[in-house]
N, C-alpha and C positions, 0 to 999 in steps of 0.2 A: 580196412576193417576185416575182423576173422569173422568168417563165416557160421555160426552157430547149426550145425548137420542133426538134418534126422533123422530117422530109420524109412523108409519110406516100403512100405507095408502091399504097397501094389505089387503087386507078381507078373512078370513078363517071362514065357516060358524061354526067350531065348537072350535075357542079357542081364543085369542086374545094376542099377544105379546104384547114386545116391544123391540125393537134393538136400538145399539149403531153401532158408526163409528167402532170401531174396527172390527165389525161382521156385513157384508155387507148385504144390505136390496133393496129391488127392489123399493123401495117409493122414491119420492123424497122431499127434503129437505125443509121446509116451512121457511119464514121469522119472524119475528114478529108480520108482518101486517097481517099473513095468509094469503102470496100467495108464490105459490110452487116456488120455484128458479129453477126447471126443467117445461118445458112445456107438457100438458097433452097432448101431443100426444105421449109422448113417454110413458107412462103408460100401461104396460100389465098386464093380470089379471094374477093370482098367479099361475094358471091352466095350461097356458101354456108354463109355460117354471120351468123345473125339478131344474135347480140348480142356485139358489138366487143369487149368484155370479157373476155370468155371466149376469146377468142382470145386477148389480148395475152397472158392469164396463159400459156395452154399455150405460146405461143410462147416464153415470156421461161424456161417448165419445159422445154422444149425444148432449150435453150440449157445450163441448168444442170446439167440430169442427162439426158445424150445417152445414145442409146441403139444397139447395133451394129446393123448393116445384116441383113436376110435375106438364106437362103440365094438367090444368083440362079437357082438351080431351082424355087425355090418360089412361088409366084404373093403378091402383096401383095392383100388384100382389104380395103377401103373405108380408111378414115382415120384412123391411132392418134391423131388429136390429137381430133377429134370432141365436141363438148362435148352432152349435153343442154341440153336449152332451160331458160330461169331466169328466173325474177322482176328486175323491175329494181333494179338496187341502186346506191346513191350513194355517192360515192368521195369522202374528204375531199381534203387535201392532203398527205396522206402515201399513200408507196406500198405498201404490204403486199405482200409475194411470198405466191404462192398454193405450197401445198403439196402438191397433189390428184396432181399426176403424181409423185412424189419416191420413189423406190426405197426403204421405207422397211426393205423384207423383207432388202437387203443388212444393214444394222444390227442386227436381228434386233429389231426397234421392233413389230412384227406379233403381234396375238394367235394363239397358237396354241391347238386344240384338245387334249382328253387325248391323242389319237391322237399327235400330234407332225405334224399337218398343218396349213396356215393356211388361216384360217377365208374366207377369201374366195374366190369362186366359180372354176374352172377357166375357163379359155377354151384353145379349136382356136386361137389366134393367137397362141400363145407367142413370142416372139423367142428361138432357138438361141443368140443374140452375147451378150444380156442375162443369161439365168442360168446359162451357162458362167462370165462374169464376175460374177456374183455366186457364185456357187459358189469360185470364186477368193478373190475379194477376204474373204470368210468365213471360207475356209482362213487367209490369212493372217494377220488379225485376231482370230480366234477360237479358234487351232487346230483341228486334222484330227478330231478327236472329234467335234464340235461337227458338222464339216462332214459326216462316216461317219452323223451320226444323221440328219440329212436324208437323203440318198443312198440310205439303208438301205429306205425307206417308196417303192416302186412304186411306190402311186399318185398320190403327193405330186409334186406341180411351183411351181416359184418362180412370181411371181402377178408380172407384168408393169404396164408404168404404167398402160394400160388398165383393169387389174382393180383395181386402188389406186383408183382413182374413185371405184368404188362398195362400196369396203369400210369404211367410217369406223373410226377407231380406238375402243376400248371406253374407254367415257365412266371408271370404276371402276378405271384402273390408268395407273399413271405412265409417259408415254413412254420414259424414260431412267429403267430401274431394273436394279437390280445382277443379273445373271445368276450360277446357279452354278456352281463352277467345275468343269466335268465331270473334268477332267485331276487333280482331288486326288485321288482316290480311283482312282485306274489307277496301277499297279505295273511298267507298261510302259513309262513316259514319264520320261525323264530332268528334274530339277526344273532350274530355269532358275538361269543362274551369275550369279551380281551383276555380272558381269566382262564380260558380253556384250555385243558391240559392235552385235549387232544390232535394227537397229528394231523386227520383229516378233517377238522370243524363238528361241530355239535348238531349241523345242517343232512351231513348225510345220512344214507340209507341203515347203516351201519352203525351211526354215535350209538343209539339207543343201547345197541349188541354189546357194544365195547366199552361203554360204562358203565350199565348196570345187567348183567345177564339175569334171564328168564327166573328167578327162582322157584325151585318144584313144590311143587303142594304140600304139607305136614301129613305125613300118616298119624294117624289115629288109633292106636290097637282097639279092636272092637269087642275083647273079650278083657275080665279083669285078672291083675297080676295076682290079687288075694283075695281071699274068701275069707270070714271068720263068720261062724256061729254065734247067734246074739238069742237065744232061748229068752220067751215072754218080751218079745220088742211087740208091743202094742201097733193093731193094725186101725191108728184112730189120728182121722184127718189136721184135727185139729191140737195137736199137739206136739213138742218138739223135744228128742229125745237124745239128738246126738249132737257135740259141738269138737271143735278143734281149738287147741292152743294154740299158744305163741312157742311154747317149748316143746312142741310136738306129741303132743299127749292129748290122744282119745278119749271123752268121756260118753258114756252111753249109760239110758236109764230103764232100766229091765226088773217091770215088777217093781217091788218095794226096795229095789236096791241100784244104787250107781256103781261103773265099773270104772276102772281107769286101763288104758293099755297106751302104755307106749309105743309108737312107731318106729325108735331107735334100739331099743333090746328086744321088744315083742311081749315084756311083761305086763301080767295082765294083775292089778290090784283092785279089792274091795273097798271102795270109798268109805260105803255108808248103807245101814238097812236102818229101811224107815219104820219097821211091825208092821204086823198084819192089820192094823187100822188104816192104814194109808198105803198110798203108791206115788210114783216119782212120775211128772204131768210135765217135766222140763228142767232144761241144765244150760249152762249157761258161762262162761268162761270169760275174767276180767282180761283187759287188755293185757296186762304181763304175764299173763296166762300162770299166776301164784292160786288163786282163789279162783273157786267153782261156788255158783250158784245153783240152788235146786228147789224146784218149785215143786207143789205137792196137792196130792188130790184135795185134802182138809182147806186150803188158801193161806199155808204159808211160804216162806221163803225161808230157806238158811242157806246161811254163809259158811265153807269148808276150806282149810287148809291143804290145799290137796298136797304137801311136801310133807306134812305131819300129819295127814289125814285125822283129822282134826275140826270139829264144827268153832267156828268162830260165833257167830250170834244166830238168832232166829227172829224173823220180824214178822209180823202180821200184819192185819189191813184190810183181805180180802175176805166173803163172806164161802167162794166155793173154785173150784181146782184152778190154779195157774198154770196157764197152758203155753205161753210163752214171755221171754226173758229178754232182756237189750241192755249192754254194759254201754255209757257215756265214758268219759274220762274219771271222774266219781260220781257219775247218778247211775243208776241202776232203776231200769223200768221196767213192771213185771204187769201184764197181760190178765185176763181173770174170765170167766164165764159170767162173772158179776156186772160186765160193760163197761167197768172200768179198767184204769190205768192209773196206777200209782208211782210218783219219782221219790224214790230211795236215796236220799245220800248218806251214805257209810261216814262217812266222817262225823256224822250226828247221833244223836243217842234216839230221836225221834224215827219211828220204824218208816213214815215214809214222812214228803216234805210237801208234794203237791198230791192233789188228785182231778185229774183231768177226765172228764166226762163230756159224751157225745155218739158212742157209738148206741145203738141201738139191739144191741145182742152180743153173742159172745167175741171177744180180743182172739182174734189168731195169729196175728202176726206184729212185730215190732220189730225196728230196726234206725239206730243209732246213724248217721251220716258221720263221712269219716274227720269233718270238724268240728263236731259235735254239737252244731246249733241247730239242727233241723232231727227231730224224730216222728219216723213214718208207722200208723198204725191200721192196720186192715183188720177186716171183722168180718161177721155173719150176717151181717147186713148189709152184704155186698159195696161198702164206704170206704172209700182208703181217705185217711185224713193227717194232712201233715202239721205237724207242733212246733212252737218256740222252747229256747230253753228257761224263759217263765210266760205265764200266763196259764188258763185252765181251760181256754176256749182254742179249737184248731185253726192255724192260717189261712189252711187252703184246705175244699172239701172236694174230691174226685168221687164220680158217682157213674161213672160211663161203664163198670165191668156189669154184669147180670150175673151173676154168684160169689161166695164166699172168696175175702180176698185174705189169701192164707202169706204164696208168695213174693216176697218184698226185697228189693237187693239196692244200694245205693251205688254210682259207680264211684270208681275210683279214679278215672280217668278226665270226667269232665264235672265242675261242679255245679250241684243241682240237677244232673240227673237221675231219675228216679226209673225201675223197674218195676212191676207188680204184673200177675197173675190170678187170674181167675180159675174159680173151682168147676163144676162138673156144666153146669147150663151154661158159663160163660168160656173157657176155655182159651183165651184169650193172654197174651203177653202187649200188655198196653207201657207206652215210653211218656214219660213227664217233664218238664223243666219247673223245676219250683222257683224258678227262677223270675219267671214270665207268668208263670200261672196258666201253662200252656199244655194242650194233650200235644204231642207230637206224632205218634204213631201207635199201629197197631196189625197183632198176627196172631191167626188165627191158628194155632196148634193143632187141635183134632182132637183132643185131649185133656182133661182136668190138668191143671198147671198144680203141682205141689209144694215146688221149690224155685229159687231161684238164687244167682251167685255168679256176679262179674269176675275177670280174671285180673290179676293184677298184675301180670305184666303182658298182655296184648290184649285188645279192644277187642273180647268175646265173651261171652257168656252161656252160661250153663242150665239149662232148664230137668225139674225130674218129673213124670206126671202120672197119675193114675188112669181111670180108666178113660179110654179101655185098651188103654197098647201098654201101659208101662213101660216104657222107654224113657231114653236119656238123652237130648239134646242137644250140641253143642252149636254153639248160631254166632256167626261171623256179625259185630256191627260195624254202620248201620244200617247196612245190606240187610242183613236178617237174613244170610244164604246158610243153611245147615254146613255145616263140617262133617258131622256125623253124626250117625243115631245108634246110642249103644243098647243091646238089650240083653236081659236075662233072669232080673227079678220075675217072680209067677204071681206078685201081689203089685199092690201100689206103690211107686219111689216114694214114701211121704218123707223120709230124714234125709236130708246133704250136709254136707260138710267140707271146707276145705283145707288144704294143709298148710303149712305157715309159710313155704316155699312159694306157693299157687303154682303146682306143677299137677297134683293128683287131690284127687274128691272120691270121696267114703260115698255112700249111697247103703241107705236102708229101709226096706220092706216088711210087710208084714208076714213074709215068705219064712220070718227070723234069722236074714243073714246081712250080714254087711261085706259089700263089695268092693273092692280099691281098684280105679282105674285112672291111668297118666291120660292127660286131655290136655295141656297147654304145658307150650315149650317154658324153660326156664328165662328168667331176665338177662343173663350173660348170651344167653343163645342169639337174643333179639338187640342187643347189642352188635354181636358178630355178624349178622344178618344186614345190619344196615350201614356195615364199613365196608363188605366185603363186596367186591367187583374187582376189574381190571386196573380202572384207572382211579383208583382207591390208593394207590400205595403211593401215589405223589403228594398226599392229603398230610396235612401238619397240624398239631393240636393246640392250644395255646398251653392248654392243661394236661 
């Protein structure tokens, strides 16, 4: 057989060899490229160590089973590869890898005592890099049980290559035998799914890491991206002044007149002036976001083409200002200082169909459920009371807030539940199930509640409120944990509004300006959120 030659890298001042594999040599092995396959730190000079042998092996264990650096604070003392001295020994033509340096204690191959400590001696020269990563690699191979019962024992520490030297293995027990399984018998550990895509089990310390990572918090920008000036926005609690399309188009009611602005061009048009006999008390926008509603101090209602800007009809009913507005599928239900509530259906020539009585003072708030069989009305008589889509009498009467309940929001996300807020004595954001007939919860704000407004695509919501902080809210459910709190109005939030994306909300004060701030990710975003991990991409869709 030809002999495969190395360069042998040790320097003798008075001769110069050369060695083969068969006859072991302390140099290490070069490429082609001329760079050594072993790294020069393990290189010693020929001087200090008597028999060539025992070098190649550590240097060739060197290579195999590396081991991390010390800390650079800490001083290295004499030489982790250091062989005692040996007998001579003859090397056939096979090469034997030596085992003496091999991490055997990661594998858990190490006898251990009753104690649950190994039986080989301690050494002051532990490597920190080594039995961090054996502590690691144990975790993950063995589960966290496994790894908590080492950890658990003070004065136990992993036995480095050094100490492996001189621990021989016990001659009486097999290297590779079955361990048992500490994890059967615990009550705390989820049993592993046949389904699992993961290499190391769903049981270790690490699944958690390696399926789904930490994801970071949502920033909030705390200031808003636009400003616009709203001259004559009324600073009066109980009325509603600004609403949002479906086609993205702002209407606000300023004075005797309605405006329209686009959020896609930024043009801003004049709907409608009402004369100096009246002023505009609410507005209000149909599902196809085609037609605006606009309620007026006198107690009527008209209907506006806002594409032809354009009055469609005018209905009456009421005897003084409508103060807010709620579009059904085709009902239409307007609000009044009169204590009523009248249901409008547009498709009839009759100006309203029902008239539902019960509140005790003025209508401030109304709001449509997104199925359209339940409508919620709050008033000044501190009563939120919830409606059928017939009948004249309320289903259910909530009476728990202690002030005017202006804001009202239904969510989108679970059905029959209900939102509302309390005015300035009750301050209060109280949770409902119409479902049940049930309060569920309640938070105390600090603060008049003025508005309210689920998001529609993640389980949060928006609160705006007056005194005395005027701030803006953003409340994780059903935590109820703030996200943030925006401020900047110098009046009361009493107008919100949201956009048809549900990514960004309008806010308006009596300060007369309207403020635009991004508060909740988009729906695509929260899609990508919940595919994205590691072990995500072995996942298969039917659709």
């Amino acid at each position: 057989m030809e002999d495969f030659m190395v360069e042998d890298r040790i320097r003798d001042p008075t001769r110069t060899e050369r060695a083969s594999i068969s006859q072991p040599a302390s140099a290490p092995v070069r490429r082609s490229d001329d760079t050594p396959l072993l790294s020069d730190a393990a290189e010693l000079p020929a001087s200090s160590n008597p028999n060539p042998s025992s070098s190649t092996a550590a240097s060739l264990d060197t290579h195999i089973n590396p081991t991390f650096p010390k800390s650079p604070l800490k001083e290295r003392s004499g030489s982790a590869f250091s062989t005692p001295s040996s007998s001579h020994t003859s090397y056939s033509d096979r090469f034997i890898p030596s085992r003496t340096g091999s991490h055997l204690s990661t594998f858990a191959l190490l006898e251990r005592s009753p104690t649950g400590a190994y039986s080989t001696p301690s050494s002051d020269g532990r490597e920190d890099g080594a039995a961090a990563y054996s502590m690691l690699l144990r975790t993950e191979l063995f589960g966290p049980d496994v790894a908590s019962t080492i950890s658990s024992s003070s004065s136990e520490k992993l036995p480095t290559a050094r100490e492996l030297k001189f621990s021989p293995m016990s001659p009486n027990k097999n290297i590779f035998r079955f361990k048992t399984d500490l994890r059967s018998g615990s009550t705390s550990t989820k049993p592993e799914s046949p389904y699992s895509l993961s290499p190391v089990g769903v049981d270790s310390a690490l699944a958690g890491t390696l399926s789904s990572p930490r994801k970071a918090p949502r920033k909030i920008p705390r200031s808003p991206y636009k400003v616009l000036d709203a001259p004559a926005l009324q600073d009066d609690f109980y009325l509603n002044l600004v609403d949002w399309s479906s086609h993205n188009v702002l209407s606000v009611g300023l004075g005797t007149c309605v405006y329209l602005w686009s959020a896609c061009t930024s043009k801003v048009t004049k709907l409608c002036d009402l004369g100096p006999d009246d002023t505009v008390c609410s507005v209000g926008w149909t599902q196809r976001g085609t037609y605006l509603a606009v309620g007026t101090n006198l107690g009527g209602v008209q209907i506006w083409d806002a594409q032809r800007c354009k009055k469609v009809r005018t209905m009456g009913g009421h005897r003084t200002r409508v103060g807010t507005l709620a579009w059904g599928s085709h009902i239409l239900s307007s609000g009044s200082r009169d204590r009523s509530i009248l249901q409008r259906d547009i498709r009839v020539q009759a100006d309203f169909v029902n008239k539902l009585t019960g509140h005790k003072s003025e209508v401030c708030g109304l709001k449509w459920s997104y199925d359209d069989r339940e409508l919620a009305s709050g008033g000044n008589d501190n009563q939120l009371f919830v409606w059928g889509q017939q009948g004249t009498q309320p289903m259910l009467k909530f009476s728990e807030h202690t002030a005017a309940v202006k804001a009202i929001a239904w969510s989108p996300h679970q059905h029959g539940l209900l939102a509302s807020g309390g005015g300035t004595a009750d301050r209060c954001i109280r949770f409902w199930n119409t479902a049940t007939s049930s309060h569920l919860s309640c938070v105390d704000t600090g603060s008049q509640v003025c508005n309210l407004v689920w998001s529609k695509n993640v389980n949060e919501l928006v609160s705006t409120h007056g005194y005395s902080q005027n701030q803006i809210i953003v409340w994780r459910y059903p935590a109820m944990s703030k996200l943030a709190t925006l401020t900047g109005h110098t009046f009361r939030v009493l107008y919100l509004a949201i956009s048809p994306d549900g990514q960004t909300i309008v806010t308006g004060a009596g300060d007369e300006t309207l403020r635009f701030w991004t508060v909740f990710p988009s729906l695509s975003s929260q899609c990508n959120a919940q595919n994205h991990g590691i072990l995500s991409l072995g996942r298969t869709h039917i659709r």
